[in-house]
Structures are given as structure tokens and as C-alpha cells.
C-alpha positions in Angstrom: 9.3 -10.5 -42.3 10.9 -10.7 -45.8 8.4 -10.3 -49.6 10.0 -12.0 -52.4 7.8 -11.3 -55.8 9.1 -14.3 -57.6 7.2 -12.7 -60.5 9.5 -9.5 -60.1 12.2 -11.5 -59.9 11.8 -13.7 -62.8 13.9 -12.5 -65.9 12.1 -10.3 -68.0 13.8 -11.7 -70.9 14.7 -8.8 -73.4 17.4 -8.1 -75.2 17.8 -4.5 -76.3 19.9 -3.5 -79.4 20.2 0.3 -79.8 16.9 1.0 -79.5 15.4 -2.3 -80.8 14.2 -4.6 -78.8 12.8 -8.6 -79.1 10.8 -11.1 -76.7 11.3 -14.5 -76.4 13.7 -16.8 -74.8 17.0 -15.4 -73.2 19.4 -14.8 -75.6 22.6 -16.0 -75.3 25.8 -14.2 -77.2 28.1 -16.3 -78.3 32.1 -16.1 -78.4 33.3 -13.9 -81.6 36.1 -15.5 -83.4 39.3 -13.5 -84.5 39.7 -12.7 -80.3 37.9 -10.0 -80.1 37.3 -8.1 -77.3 34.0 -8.7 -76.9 31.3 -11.7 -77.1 29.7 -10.7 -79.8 32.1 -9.2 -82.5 31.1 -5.2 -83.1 28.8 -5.6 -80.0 29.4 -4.4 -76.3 26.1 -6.4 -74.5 25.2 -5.1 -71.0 24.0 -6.8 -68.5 21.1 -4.6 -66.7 18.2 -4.7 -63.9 16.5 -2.3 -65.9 13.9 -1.3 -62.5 16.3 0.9 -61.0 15.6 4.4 -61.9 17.3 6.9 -62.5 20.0 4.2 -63.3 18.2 2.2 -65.8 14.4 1.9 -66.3 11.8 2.0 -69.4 10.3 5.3 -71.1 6.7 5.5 -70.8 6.2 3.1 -73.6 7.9 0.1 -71.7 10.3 -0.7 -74.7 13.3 1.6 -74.7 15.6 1.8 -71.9 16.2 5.1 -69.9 18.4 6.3 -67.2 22.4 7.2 -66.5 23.7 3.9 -67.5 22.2 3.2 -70.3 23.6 6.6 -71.5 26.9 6.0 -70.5 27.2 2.2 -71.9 26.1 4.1 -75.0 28.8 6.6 -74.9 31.3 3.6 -73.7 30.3 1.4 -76.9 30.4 4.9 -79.2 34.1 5.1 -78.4 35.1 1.4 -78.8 33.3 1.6 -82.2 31.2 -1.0 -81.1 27.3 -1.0 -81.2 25.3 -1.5 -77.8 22.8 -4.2 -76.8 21.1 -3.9 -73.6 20.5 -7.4 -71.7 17.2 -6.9 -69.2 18.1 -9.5 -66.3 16.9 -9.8 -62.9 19.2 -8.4 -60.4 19.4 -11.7 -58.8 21.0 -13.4 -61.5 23.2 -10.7 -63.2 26.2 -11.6 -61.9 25.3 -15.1 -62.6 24.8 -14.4 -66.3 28.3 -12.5 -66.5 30.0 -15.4 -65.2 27.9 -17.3 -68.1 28.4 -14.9 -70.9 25.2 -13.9 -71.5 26.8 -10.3 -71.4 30.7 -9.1 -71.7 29.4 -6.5 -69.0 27.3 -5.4 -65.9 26.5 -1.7 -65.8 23.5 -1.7 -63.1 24.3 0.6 -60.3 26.7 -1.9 -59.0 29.2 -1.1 -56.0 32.8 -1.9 -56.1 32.9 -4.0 -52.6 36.1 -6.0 -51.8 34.2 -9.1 -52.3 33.1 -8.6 -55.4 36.5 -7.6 -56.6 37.6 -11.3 -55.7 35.2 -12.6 -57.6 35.3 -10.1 -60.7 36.8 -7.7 -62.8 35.8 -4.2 -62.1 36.4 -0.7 -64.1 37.7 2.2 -62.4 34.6 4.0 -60.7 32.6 6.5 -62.7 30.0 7.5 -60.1 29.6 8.1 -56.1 26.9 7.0 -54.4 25.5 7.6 -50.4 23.0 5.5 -48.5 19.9 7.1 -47.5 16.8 6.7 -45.4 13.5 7.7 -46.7 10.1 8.6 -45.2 6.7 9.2 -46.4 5.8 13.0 -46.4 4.1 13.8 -43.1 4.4 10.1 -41.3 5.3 11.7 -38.2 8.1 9.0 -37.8 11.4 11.1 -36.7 14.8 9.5 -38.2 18.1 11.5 -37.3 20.2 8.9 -37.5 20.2 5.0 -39.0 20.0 3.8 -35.5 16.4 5.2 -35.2 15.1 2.5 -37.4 14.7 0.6 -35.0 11.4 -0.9 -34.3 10.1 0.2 -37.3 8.9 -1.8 -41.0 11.9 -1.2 -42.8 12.4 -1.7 -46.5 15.2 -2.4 -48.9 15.7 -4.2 -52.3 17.5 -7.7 -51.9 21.3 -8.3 -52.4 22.1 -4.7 -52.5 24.5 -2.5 -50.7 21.2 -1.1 -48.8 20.7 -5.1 -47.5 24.4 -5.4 -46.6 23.7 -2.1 -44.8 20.6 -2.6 -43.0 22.0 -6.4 -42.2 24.7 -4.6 -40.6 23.0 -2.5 -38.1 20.9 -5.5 -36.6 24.0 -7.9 -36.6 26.5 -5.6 -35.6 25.3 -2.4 -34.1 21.9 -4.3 -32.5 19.2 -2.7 -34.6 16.0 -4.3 -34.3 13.8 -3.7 -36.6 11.1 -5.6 -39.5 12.5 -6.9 -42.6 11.0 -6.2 -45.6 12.9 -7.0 -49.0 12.0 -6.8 -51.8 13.2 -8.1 -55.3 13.4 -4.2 -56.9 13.4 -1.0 -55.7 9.7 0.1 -57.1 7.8 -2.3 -55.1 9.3 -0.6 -51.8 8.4 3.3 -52.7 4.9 1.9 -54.0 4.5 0.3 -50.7 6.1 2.7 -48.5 2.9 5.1 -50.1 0.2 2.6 -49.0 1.8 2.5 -45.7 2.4 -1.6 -45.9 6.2 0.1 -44.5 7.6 3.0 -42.6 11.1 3.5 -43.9 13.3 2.9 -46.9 16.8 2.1 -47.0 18.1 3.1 -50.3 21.1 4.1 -52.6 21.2 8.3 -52.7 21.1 7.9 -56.7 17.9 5.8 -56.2 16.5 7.9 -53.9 17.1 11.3 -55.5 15.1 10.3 -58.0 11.8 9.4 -56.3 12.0 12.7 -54.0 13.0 15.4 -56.8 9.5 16.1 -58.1 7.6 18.8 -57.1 4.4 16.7 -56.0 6.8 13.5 -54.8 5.3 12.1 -51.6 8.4 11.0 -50.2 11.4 12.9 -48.4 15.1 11.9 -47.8 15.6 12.7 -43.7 18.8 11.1 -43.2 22.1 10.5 -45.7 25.2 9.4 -45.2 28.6 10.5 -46.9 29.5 9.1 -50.6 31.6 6.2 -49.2 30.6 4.0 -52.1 31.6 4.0 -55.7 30.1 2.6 -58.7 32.2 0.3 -61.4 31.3 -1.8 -64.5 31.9 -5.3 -63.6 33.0 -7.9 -65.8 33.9 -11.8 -65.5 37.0 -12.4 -63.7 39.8 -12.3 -66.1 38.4 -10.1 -68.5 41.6 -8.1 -68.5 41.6 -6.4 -72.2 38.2 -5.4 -72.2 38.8 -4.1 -68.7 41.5 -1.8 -70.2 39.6 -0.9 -72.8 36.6 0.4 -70.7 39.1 1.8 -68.2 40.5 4.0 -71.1 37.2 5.1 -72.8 36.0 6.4 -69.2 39.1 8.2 -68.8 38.0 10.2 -71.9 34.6 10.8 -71.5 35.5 12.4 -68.4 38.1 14.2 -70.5 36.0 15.4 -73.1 33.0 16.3 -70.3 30.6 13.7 -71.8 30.0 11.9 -68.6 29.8 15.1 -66.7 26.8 15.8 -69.6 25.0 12.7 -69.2 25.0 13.6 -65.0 23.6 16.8 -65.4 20.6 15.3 -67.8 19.4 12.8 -65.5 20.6 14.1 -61.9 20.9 18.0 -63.1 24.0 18.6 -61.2 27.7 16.8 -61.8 27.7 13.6 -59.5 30.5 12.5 -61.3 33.7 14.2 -60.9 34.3 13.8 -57.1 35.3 9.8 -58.0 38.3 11.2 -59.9 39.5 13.8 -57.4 
């Protein structure tokens, strides 16, 4: 069985500039003459799915957007000398709206794979990332390894690494198991605690986040290793602003910045393994 929430996955249609924000129709940058580097001359725009805590999400007062990323496209724009705007776009259609320039980048939790470097421009990694299973607190379901999902109402958000992962172990390891995906990551833990699902297959940076507090009601009982890395991802044949990034991240891990901004939102450095 598969949920889609087209409401979920309709974009929410903001556009965030360092701290501001405005409603209304999408807005679309537009080509900055003088061939800068950017869309928007002065302006790195970033494409995000802001659902996806602790990556990106909203405070408490549903306006200003949280989470690793945003800090780091902060810190990225700080040393270009460019100001930051945050684009809010559906995870379904963000590497759609790169393609269309409604952003110069994608900073969303997104996975360097081999097929989307043929179809984009990618950074070097700044982050590593593990897949996990997780269960509700005292299910009495017992997962040691992936291959005990079977059977079970499994969950996973749509066109993510967690759905190429879970597709894998029914096409190609025999798996059997119920579908459930979803169009963001919330709607999975929310119904994973009313018991609509068992199990969730999610990103470790995802999942770290729902299971660190004290009175969280969910538990990570299987992990795998940090095979995946994380990239900013840009339209194909964005070569100069892919340098650009490329050298800005190369000194924010110099300077320890990025190894800061892990240890706000993660409390421990999740960061310098990528560049070992």
C-alpha cells in the first residue's frame, strides 16, 4: 500500500530572505546581468524541503527556518559575500525547480548517488549519513537486521535514499513487506506513534533527531555504516559556482565553522569523517 498527501506535497510556496519571509505565488529569480555567479546578483537562493528536521524545518513560530543546512547555506553565502534566500519547495519538485532556476542551489539533505551526478552538478560532501530502522518504544517487534522487515507495515518518505533502499531489499534481496510512503518524513513518525505502521526506514541524521529526547517514543534498533554522503547540488553545468561552493566549504572546515554548526544541532562532530 502506498499514502501520497498531495496536500503535503503541494509547494508550500515561501520564499525566505535572511530571516524574512513572504506568501504568495512562487517566486522565480531571475538571471543577474554582469555574469554573476549567481541568479540573483548578491543572492545565493536555496532550494529546500524545509520538513526534514534536523536538516531543515520551521522554529516554533512556523516562519523562520531551522536546522544544519540552513546554517551552513548561511555560513556558505557569509563567505561569498552574498546574502541568503531560502526557497521552501516540495521535495518532489526540487530538482525540478533547479533545473528551472527557481534556485542557483539544492541544500536538502540530498545524497551524492551516481545518477544524480549525471544529471547534476554536485559539491564535494560536507556531511555522512547511515540508513536506519526505527521502532516504536516497547512494540515488541524484534529488528536485527533490514531483512527482518519483512512482513511488516513499513514506512519511508518518497524518492529518497530510504525508498531506493527499502525498494532494494524486495527487488533484489526478496523482502516482502507493506509499502507505506509518504510525501515527508513527519507524517511517518506521527503515524508510526498511532501504530497506522510498524517500522521506519530513515536517514541516521533524520532519525537522530526524533530519538534524542529524553521522553522520545521511538528507538533506532538497527543502523548501517555511513556509506552515503551529502553534497549541494546544482544544475548541470554550473561549473563556477560549483568551484566557488567547493572552496568556501574547504574553509569552513578550516576555520571549524562547520564542525560548530554539527555540534549545535547533532551535539557531536558528524562532519569531519567526509574529509578523512
Amino acid at each position: 500500500m502506498k499514502l501520497t498527501n498531495m496536500a503535503a506535497g503541494a509547494c508550500i510556496a515561501l520564499v525566505l530572505v535572511s530571516g524574512a519571509y513572504a506568501t504568495g505565488s512562487k517566486q522565480k529569480t531571475q538571471p543577474a546581468s554582469g555574469g554573476t555567479l549567481t541568479l540573483e546578483k548578491g543572492v545565493l537562493s536555496v532550494g529546500m524541503a524545509i520538513e526534514y528536521p534536523p536538516m531543515e524545518y520551521y522554529d516554533a513560530d512556523g516562519k523562520t527556518p531551522m536546522g544544519f543546512d540552513v546554517q551552513l547555506a548561511k555560513a556558505l553565502a557569509d563567505k561569498l559575500g552574498l546574502t541568503v534566500k531560502y526557497v521552501d519547495n516540495a521535495w518532489e519538485g526540487i530538482f525540478a525547480g533547479v533545473n528551472k532556476g527557481d534556485y542557483d542551489i539544492i541544500m536538502s539533505g540530498v545524497t551524492i548517488t551516481p545518477e544524480r551526478l549525471q544529471a547534476h552538478n554536485f559539491t564535494k560532501p560536507y556531511i555522512g549519513n547511515a540508513m536506519t530502522i526505527v521502532l516504536l518504544k516497547g512494540s515488541g517487534i524484534t529488528i536485527d537486521k533490514p531483512e527482518d522487515i519483512a512482513g511488516r507495515k513499513v514506512s519511508y518518505q518518497a524518492e529518497t535514499t530510504a525508498d531506493i533502499y527499502a525498494t532494494r531489499l524486495e527487488k533484489e534481496q526478496g523482502v516482502r513487506f507493506e509499502a507505506f510512503e509518504y510525501d515527508n518524513i513527519m507524517q511517518c513518525f506521527e503515524d508510526l506513534k498511532v501504530g497506522r505502521v510498524e517500522v521506519i526506514v530513515v536517514d541516521s541524521l533524520v532519525a537522530f533527531d526524533y530519538v534524542s529526547g529524553a521522553d522520545s517514543p521511538f528507538e533506532i534498533v538497527w543502523q548501517g555504516t555511513a556509506d552515503e554522503t551529502f553534497g549541494i547540488c546544482l544544475k548541470k553545468g554550473s561549473d563556477a559556482l560549483t568551484a566557488a561552493l567547493d572552496k568556501a566549504l574547504d574553509e569552513l572546515f578550516a576555520d571549524g565553522t562547520i564542525q560548530k554548526i554539527s555540534q549545535d544541532v547533532f551535539k557531536q562532530d558528524l562532519v569531519s569523517s567526509v574529509r578523512k
